[in-house]
C-alpha positions in Angstrom: 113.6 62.7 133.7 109.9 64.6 133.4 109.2 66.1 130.0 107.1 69.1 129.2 105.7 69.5 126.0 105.1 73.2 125.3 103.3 75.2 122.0 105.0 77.9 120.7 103.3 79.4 118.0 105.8 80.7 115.3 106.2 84.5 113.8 103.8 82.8 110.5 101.6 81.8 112.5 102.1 77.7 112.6 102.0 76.0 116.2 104.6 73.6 116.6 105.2 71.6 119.9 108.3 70.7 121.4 109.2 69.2 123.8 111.5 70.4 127.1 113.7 68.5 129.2 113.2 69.4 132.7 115.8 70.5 134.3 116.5 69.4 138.0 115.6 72.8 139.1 112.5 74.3 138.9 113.5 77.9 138.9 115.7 76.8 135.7 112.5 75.3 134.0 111.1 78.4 134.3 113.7 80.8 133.2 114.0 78.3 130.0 110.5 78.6 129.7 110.5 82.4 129.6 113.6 82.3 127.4 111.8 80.4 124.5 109.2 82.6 125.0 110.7 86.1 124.1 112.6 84.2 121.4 108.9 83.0 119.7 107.3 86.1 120.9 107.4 89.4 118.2 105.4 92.5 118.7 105.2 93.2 114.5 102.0 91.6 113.5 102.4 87.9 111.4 102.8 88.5 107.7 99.9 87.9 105.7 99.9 84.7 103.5 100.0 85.1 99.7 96.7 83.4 99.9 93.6 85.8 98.7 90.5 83.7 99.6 86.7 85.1 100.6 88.1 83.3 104.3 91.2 85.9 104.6 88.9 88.9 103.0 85.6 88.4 105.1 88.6 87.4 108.1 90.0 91.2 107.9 93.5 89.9 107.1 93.7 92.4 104.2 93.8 95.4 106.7 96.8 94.6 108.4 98.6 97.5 110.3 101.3 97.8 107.9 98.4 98.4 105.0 96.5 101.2 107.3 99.5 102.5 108.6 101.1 103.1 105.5 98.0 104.1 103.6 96.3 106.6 106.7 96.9 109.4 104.5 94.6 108.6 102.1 92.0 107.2 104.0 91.9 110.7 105.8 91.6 112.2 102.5 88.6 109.9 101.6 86.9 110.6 104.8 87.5 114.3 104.5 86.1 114.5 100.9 83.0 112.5 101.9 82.3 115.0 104.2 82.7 117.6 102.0 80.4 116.2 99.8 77.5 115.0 102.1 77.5 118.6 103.4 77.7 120.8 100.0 74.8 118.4 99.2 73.1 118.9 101.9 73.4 123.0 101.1 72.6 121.9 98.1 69.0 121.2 98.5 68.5 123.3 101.5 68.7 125.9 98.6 66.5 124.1 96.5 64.1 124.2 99.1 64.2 127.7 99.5 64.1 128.5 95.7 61.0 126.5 95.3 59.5 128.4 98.6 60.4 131.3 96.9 59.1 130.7 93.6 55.8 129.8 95.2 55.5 133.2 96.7 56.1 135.0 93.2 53.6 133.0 91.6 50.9 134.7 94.4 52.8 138.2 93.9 52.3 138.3 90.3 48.8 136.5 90.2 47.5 139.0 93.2 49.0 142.1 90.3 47.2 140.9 87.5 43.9 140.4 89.4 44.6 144.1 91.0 45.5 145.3 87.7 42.4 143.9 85.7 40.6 145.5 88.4 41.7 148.9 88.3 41.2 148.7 84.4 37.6 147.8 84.4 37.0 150.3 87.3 38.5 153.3 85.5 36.9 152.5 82.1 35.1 155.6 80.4 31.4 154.0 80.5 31.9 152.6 84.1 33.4 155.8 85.4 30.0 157.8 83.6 27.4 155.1 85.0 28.9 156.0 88.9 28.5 160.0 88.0 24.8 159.5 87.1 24.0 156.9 90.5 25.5 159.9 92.3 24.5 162.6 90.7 26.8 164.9 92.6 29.0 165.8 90.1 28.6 168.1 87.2 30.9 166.2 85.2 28.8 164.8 82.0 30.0 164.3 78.1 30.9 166.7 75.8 28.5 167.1 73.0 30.7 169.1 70.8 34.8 168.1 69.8 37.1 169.3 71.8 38.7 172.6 70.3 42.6 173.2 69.1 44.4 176.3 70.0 47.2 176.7 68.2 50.1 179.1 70.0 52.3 181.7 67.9 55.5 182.8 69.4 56.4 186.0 68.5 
């Protein structure tokens, strides 16, 4: 009799061999062979050994699909608050910007007002206003030589 050794690899994740008897048939072999098969074979994923080592970390063991599955609530929530955050930062100093921009501009405004305004008070000082009058002399506006008078009003 012929004998087949075949590897089967168990649910923990161990090969083993062993070793099949042949039967005089070959369809037989085969359906044995397909039998042992969907015994060995599971569709849930091998448990994870007990074992934490930088091998099973770095490996990706640690995320098996019975972790993420159970946990894909909270990993949503941690993606959706990092969003949240990356974009009210992000709004964040997009106003900053602006304020800066805008506190630029003010500067201008109010140093443009105090030059207009120290302008306008030395053009409409007394002595400046008199010196124009006299380059023109078109006007018959001159100084008083005498104090003004006060009038006083009775109602009767």
């Amino acid at each position: 009799m012929e004998e087949d050794k075949i590897e089967i690899m168990s649910p923990d994740g161990q090969e083993s061999q062993k070793t099949l008897e042949s039967p005089e048939k070959p369809e037989n072999k085969l359906q044995e062979t397909i039998k042992k098969i969907k015994e060995t074979a599971v569709e849930e994923d091998p448990r994870p050994s007990q074992q934490v080592n930088l091998r099973t970390i770095l490996g990706g063991d640690l995320l098996t699909t019975e972790l993420v599955r159970s946990q894909i609530w909270l990993f949503v929530l941690i993606v959706a608050f990092s969003l949240v955050y990356v974009a009210f930062r992000y709004q964040c100093q997009q106003d900053m910007i602006k304020i800066d921009q805008l506190e630029g501009q003010l500067k201008d405004a109010k140093f443009k007002a105090l030059s207009s305004s120290s302008s306008l008070t030395e053009k409409c000082r007394e002595s400046h206003v008199l010196e124009i009058l006299k380059q023109n002399q078109d006007s018959l506006l001159h100084q008083a030589d005498q104090p003004p008078y006060i009038i006083e009003v009775r109602g009767e």
